[in-house]
C-alpha positions in Angstrom: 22.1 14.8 7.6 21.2 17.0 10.2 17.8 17.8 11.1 15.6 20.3 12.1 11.8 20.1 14.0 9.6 22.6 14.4 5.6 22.3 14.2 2.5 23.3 12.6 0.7 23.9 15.6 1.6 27.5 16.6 0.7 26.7 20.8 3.4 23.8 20.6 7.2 24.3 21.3 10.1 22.5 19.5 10.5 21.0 23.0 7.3 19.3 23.2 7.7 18.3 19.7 10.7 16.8 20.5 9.5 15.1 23.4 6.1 13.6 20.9 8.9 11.9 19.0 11.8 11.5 20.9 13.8 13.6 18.7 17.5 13.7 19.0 18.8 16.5 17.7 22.1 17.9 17.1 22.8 21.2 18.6 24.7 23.2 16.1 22.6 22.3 13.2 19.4 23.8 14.7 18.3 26.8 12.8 17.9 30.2 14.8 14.2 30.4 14.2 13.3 27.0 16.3 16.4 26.8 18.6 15.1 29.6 21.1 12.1 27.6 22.1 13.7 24.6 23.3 14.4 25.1 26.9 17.0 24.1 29.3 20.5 24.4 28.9 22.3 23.7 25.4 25.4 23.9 23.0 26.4 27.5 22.0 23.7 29.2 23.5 20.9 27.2 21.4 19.5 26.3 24.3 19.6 22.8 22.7 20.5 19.9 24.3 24.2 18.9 23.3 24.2 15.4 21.5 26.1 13.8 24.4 23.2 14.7 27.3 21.0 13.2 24.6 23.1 10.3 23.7 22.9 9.4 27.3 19.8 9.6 28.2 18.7 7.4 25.5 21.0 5.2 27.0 19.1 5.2 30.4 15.8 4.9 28.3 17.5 1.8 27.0 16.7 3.8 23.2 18.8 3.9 20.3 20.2 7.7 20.0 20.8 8.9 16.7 22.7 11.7 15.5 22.0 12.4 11.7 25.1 11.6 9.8 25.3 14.8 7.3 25.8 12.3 4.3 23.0 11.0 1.5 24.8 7.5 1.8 25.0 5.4 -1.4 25.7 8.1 -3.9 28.4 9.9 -5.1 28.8 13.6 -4.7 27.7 14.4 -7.9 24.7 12.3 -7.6 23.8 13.9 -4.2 24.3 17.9 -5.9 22.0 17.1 -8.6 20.0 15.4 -6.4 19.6 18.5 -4.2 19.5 20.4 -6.9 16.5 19.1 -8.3 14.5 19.2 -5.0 15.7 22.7 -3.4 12.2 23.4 -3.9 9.0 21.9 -5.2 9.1 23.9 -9.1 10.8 21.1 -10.4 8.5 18.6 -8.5 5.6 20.5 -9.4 6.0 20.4 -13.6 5.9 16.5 -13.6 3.0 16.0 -10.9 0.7 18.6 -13.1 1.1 16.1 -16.1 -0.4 13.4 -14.0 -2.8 15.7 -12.4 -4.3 16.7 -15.4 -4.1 14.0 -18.1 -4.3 10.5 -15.6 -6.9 8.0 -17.0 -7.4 6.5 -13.9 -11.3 6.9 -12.7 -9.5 7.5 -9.0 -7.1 10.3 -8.0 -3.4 8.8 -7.1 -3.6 10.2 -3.4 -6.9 8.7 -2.9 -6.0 5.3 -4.6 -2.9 5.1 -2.1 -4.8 6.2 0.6 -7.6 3.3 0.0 -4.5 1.2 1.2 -3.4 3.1 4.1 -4.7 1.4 7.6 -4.3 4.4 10.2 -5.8 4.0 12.8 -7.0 6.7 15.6 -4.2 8.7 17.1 -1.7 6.7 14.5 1.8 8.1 15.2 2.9 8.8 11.2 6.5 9.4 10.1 6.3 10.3 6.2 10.3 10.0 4.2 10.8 12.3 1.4 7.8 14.5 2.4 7.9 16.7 -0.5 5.6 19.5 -0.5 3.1 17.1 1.3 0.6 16.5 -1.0 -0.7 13.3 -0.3 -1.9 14.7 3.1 -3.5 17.8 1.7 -5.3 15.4 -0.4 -6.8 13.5 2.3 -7.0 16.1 5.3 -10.8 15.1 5.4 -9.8 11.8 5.8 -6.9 11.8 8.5 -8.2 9.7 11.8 -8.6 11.7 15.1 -5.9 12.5 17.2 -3.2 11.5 14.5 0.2 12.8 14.6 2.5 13.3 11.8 5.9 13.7 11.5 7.2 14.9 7.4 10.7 14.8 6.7 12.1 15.1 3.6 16.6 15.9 3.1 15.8 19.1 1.5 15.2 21.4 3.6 13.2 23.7 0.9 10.4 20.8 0.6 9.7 20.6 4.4 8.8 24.5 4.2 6.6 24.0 1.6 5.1 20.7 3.2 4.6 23.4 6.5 2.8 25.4 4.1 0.8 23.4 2.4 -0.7 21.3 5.6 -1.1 24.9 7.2 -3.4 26.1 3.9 -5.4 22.4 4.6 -5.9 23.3 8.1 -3.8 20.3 9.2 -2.2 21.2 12.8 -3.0 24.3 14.2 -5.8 23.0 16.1 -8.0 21.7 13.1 -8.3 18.2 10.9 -9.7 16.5 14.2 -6.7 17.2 16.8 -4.7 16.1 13.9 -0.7 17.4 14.8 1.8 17.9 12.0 5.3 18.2 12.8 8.3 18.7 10.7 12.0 17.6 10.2 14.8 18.2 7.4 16.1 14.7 8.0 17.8 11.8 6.0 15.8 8.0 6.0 20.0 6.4 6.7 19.4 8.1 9.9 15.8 8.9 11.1 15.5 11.5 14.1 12.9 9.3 16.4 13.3 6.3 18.7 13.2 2.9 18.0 9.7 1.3 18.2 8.3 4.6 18.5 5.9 4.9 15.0 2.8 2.9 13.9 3.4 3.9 9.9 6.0 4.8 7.7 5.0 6.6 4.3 8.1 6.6 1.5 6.3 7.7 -1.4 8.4 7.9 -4.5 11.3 8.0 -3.1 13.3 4.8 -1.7 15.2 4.7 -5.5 16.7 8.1 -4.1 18.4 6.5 -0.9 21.1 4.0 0.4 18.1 1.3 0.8 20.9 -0.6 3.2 20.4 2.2 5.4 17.2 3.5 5.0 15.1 0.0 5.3 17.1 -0.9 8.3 16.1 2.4 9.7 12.5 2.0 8.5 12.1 -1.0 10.6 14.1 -0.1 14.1 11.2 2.9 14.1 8.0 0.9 13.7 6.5 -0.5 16.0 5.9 -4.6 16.0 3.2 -5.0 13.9 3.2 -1.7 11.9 3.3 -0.8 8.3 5.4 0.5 5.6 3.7 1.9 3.0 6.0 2.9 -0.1 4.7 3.9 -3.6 7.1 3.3 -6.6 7.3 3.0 -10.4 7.4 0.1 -13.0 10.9 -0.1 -14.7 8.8 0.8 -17.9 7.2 3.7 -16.6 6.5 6.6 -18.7 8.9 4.4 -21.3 7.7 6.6 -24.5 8.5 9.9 -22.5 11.8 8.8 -21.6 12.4 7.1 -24.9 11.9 11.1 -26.4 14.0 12.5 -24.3 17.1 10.1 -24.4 16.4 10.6 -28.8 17.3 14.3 -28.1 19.6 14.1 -25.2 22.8 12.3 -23.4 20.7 12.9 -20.2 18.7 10.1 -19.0 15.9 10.6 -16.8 15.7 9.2 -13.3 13.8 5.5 -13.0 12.8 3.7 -10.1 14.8 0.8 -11.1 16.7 0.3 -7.8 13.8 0.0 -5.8 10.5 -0.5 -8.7 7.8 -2.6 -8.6 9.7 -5.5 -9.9 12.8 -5.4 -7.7 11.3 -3.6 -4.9 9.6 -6.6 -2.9 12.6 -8.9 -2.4 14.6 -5.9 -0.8 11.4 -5.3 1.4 11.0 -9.0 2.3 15.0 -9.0 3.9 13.4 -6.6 6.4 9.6 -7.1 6.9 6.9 -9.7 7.0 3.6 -9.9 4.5 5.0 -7.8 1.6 2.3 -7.1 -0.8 2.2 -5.5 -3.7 -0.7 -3.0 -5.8 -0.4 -2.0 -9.5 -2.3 0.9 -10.2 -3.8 0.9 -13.8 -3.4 4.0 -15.6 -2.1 6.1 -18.4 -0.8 9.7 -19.8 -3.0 11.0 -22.8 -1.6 14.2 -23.8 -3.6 16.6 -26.0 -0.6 19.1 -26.3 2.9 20.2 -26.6 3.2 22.1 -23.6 2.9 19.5 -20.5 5.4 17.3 -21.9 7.9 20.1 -22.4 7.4 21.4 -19.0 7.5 17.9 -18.2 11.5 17.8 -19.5 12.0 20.5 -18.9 12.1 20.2 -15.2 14.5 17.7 -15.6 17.7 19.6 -14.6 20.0 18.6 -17.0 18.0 19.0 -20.2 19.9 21.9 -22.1 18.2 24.5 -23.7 19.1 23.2 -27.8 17.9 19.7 -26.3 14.6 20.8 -25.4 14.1 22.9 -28.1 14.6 19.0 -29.9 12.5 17.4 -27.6 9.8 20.1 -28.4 9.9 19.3 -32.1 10.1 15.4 -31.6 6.9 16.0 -29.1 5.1 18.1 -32.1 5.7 14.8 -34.3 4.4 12.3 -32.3 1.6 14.1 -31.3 0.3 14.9 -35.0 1.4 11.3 -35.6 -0.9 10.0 -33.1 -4.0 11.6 -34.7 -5.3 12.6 -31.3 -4.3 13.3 -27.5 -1.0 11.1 -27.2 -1.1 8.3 -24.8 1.7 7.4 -22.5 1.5 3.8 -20.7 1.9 4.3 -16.8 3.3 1.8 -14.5 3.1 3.2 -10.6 2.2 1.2 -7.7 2.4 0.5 -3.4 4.3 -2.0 -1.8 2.8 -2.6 2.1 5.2 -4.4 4.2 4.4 -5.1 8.0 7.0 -5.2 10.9 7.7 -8.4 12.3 
């Protein structure tokens, strides 16, 4: 996967933002828009340094150079098109988090809840996986430590525009949020674009069931620093289980879990590769007043045809006037902390 930085903060060039994380880029892959700023010398006129120069001087750093590998590693192709599919931007995304948004029992906001967990300390140096349109930090802009920098990467390109625009509209980078800097990368958690030792926190929120965990967790760890923390939110194998349950009744499809990394499987990976894995269970639930969330719900599940959720809409109807009220939907979602040796 190749990657591409550029930041929030309009007075910053791609080269210093490279230099703030010791970025290794690969020339080619750098997109028009960001390549002219880098200075010095570079492959086909980018002005980017070629992967070689970089590869070296890593080497006399005594670093680890990485060159993102252009594969999503433990899936087939298939998996990875659908998987691309589904995230080329947030719409998708967007349909499911408004269900929680609006129809969560919990007393506290997810974002806030996580964030209650989340030790950053001033001027943490943050690298968020699978940034998505970057909600959790919009969430929390007012409380982000001084001096913080961030670093969102997500594989889909798509997202980390919209995670740019959505810390922009918070007033994250660009000089506000406290000296806060927010800096961007379309990059793949098998093969992360910074130096080894080089991050106090890792966020992976909702997303380690996507990846080649082999990879990525390896990865996770050569970045953090001795001591630092790996935060990573997840799902219960029976998350959302009547949701799911409706759909599979209409459809061959079946939705996405989190079973290959969940809350019960995902602390004996995590303990191969940190120290003091803990674990937080959030307690919460759907309760659904009407049709339409769950529909838009499945129907931002890419493979739902249109006679299928014309099914799932009438199965939906059914349970709903069978329930005699707002429908409720058990919730299992959670946080796994695990601290680098």
């Amino acid at each position: 996967m190749t990657a591409v930085i550029d930041s929030a903060n309009d007075t910053s060039s791609a080269t210093a933002v490279a230099a703030r994380w010791e970025y290794v880029p690969s020339g080619p892959s750098v997109s028009a828009s960001i390549a002219p700023r880098f200075a010095g010398p570079g492959e086909k006129g980018l002005g980017v340094p070629s992967p070689s120069s970089v590869a070296a001087a890593a080497l006399r750093r005594g670093r680890h150079a990485l060159v993102p590998s252009g594969r999503h590693a433990g899936m087939n192709a298939s998996e990875r098109a659908a998987l691309a599919e589904q995230y080329a931007d947030a719409d998708n995304l967007n349909a499911r988090v408004r269900l929680h948004e609006e129809h969560d029992t919990a007393d506290r906001d997810w974002w806030q809840w996580v964030f209650d967990r989340v030790d950053l300390p001033d001027g943490a140096r943050v690298l968020e996986l699978g940034c998505g349109p970057g909600y959790l930090w919009r969430d929390v802009a007012d409380r982000l430590p001084a001096d913080a920098s961030l670093l969102l990467t997500d594989f889909s390109r798509g997202m980390v525009t919209e995670a740019r625009g959505t810390l922009a509209a918070a007033g994250i980078g660009n000089g506000g949020a406290d000296g806060v800097e927010a800096d961007f990368a379309t990059a793949a958690a098998e093969s992360l674009p910074v130096a080894d030792d080089s991050v106090d926190v890792v966020v992976a929120n909702h997303m380690l069931y996507h990846v080649d965990r082999d990879a990525a967790l390896p990865e996770i760890r050569r970045v953090l620093r001795p001591g630092g923390r790996l935060y990573a939110t997840t799902n219960g194998e029976d998350n959302l289980a009547e949701l799911r349950g409706m759909i599979t009744a209409v459809s061959d499809f079946v939705p996405p879990s989190a079973t290959k990394f969940s809350l019960e499987s995902g602390s004996e990976q995590l303990a191969a590769h940190f120290a003091g894995v803990e674990r937080y269970e959030r307690d919460s639930a759907l309760r659904v007043p009407e049709v339409e969330p769950l529909v838009a719900y499945a129907g931002s599940l890419s493979a739902i045809e249109r006679e299928e959720l014309a099914a799932f809409t009438d199965r939906a109807a059914e349970r709903l006037e069978a329930s005699d009220g707002p429908l409720r939907i058990e919730k299992s979602m959670g946080l796994f902390v695990a601290r680098a040796p």
